[in-house]
C-alpha positions in Angstrom: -99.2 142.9 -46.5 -95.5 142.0 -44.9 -94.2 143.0 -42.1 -91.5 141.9 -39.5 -89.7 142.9 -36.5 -86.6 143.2 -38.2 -85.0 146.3 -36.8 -85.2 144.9 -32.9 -82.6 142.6 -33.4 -79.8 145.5 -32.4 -81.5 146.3 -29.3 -81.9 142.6 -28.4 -78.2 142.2 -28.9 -77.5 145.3 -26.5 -79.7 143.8 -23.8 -77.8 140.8 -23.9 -74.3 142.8 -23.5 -75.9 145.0 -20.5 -76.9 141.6 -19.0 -72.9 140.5 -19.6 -71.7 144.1 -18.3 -74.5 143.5 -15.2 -73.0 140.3 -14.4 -69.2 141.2 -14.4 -70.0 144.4 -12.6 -71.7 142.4 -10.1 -69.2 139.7 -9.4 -66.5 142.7 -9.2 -69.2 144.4 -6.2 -69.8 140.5 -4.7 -66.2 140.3 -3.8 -65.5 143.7 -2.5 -68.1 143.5 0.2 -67.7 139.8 0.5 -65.8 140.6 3.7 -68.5 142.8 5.1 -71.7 140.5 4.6 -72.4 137.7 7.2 -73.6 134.7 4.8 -72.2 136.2 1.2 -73.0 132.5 -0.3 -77.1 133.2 0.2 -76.4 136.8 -1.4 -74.7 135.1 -4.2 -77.4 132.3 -4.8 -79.8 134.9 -5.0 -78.6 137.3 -7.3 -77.9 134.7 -9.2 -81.0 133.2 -9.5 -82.4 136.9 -10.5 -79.8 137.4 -13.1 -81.0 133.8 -14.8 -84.3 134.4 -14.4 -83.9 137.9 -16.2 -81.6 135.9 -18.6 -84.2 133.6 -19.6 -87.1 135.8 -19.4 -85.0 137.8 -22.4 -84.3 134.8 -24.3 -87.9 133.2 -24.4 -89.3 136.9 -25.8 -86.8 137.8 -28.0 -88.1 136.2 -31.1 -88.2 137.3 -35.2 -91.4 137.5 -36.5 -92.5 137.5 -40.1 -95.8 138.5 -41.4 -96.4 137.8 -45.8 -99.9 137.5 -47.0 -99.4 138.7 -49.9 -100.7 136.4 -53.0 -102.5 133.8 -52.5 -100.9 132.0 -49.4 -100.0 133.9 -46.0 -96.6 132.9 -44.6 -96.5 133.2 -40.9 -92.4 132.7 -39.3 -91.6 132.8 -35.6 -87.4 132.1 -34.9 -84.9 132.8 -32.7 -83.0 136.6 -33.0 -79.3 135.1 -32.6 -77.7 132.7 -34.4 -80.9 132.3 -36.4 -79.1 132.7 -39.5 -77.0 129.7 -38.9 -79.2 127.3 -37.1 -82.9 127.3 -37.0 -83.1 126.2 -33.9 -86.3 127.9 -32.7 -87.8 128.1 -36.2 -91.9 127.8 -35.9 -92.7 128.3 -39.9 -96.1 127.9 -41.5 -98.1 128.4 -45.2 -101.4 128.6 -45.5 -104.2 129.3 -48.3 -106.1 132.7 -47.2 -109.3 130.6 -47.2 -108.6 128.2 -44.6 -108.3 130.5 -42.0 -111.1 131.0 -39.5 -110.6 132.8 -36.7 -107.5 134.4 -35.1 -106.5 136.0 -31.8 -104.2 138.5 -30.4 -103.4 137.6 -26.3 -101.7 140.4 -24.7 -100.0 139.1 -21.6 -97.9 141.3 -19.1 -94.8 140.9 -21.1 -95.8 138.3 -23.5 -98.1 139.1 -26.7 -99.1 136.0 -28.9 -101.0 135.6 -32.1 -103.3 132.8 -32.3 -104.5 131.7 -35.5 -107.3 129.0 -36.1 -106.7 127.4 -39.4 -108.7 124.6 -40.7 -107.2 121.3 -42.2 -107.5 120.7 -45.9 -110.3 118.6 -45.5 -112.0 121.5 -43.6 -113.1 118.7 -40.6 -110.6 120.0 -38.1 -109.4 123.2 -36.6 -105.9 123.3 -35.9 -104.2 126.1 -33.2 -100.9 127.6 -34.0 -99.3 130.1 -31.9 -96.5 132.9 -32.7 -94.7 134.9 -30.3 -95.2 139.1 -31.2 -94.1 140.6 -28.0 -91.5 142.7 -30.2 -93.8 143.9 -33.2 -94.6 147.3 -33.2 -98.1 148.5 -32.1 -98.4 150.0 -35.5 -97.6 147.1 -37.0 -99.4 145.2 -34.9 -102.7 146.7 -35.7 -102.4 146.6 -39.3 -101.7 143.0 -39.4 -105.1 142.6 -37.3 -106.6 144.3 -40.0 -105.2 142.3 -42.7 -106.4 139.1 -40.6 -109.6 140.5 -39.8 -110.2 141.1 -43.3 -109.3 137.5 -44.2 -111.7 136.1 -41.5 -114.9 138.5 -42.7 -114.4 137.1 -46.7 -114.1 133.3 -45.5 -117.2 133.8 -43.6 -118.8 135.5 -46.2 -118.1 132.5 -48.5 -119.3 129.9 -46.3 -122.5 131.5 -45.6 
């Protein structure tokens, strides 16, 4: 099965220009009733400090995810929306057989979702964690990569037993 959140990347980039519009609409209001507020330079700190916060927050969950297991390897790919096709500069990539896999979990924070996988080393004596960002996959997709996982988990623990 593959899937990704391809098709998000448009609505990311029109977040970002709102955020730009926000902030040069803002500036625009900040000096017209500069005159009329007592302390303008607390205002300004402080819708500042909202408008980075909201910045950042955007940045941090705005990621690409790739989902590929089909054959005999599943490719997992976590990497930054912009500029990712010039610089991999949040790039979290990784290959693994199907049978190493153990376990896997799906945390579903406010405004954060992860994917956790639990994927033993070649050796098989230690677990290792690795964590992807899916905040923008689709519930649909979403679930069917659960069951693709889920399947993957049942037939390695049906081996080992």
């Amino acid at each position: 099965m593959r899937t990704s959140n391809e098709k998000v990347k448009n609505v990311i980039i029109s977040v970002y220009f709102i955020l730009i519009v926000l902030a040069v609409l803002w500036l625009t209001i900040f000096r017209a009733f500069s005159d009329i507020d007592n302390n303008p330079i607390i205002a300004f700190f402080v819708i500042a400090a909202i408008f980075i916060a909201v910045f950042f927050s955007v940045h941090f969950i705005s990621k690409y995810f790739e989902y590929d297991s089909d054959g005999i390897k599943v490719v997992v790919t976590n990497k930054g929306l912009l500029l990712s096709e010039y610089f991999n500069y949040r790039e979290h990539h990784i290959e693994f057989e199907k049978s190493r896999l153990t376990a896997f979990k799906i945390n579903n924070y406010f405004l954060y979702k992860e994917l956790v996988l639990f994927i033993t080393s070649k050796n098989g004596n230690h677990v290792k964690k690795e964590r992807f960002n899916i905040t923008l996959v689709a519930k649909k997709k979403s679930k069917y990569m659960r069951q693709s996982l889920s399947k993957m988990v049942k037939k390695n623990r049906k081996e080992q037993s």
